[in-house]
N, C-alpha and C positions, 0 to 999 in steps of 0.2 A: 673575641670569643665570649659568649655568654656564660652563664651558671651550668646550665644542663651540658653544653659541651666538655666544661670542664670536668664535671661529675662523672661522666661517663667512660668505662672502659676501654682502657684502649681495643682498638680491631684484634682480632686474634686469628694470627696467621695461620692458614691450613696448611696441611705436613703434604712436601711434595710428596710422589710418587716413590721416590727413590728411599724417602723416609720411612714412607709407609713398607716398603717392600720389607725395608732391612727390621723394623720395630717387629712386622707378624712373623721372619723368619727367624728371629732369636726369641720372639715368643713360645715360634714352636721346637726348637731347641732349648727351651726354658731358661737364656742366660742374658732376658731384660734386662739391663742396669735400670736405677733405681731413677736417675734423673731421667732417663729415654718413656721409661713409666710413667712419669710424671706429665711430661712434656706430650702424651700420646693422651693422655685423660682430657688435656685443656686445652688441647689445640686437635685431635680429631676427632671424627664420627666414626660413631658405631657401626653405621653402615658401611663403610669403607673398610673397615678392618671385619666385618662377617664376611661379607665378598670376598675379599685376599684369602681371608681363612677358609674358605671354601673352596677357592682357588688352590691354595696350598693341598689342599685334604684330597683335593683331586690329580692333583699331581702326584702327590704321593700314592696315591691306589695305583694308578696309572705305571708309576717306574717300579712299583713292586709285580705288577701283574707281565709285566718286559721282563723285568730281572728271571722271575719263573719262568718264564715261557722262553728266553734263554736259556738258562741251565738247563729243561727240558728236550730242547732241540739238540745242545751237545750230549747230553748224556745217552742219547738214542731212544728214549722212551717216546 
């Protein structure tokens, strides 16, 4: 190993999927822990957690516009 290998950072591992999934859904349940916070700043992308979060945002319109539109059909309106 030379200087500059040594110097340099190690690799920084991307957050599987399963990570990402669970970090934006307790984001949007607002109960991050502080290390998963941590860990989400230095090891993923922005881009990745806008998508999910979008993903998320649409899901959620999505089971709320179901849930009405059930209650609706039982109620007989």
């Amino acid at each position: 190993m030379n200087d500059t290998e040594q110097n340099r950072p190690e690799e920084q591992a991307q957050l599987s999927f399963g990570q990402l999934l669970k970090s934006t859904f307790s984001a949007f349940l607002g109960v991050q822990s502080n290390a998963n916070r941590e860990r989400d700043f230095t090891q993923g992308k922005m881009s990745h957690f806008i998508w999910m979060g979008l993903l998320f945002g649409l899901v959620f319109v999505l089971t709320i516009i179901g849930v009405v539109q059930l209650v609706l059909h039982f109620s007989g309106t």
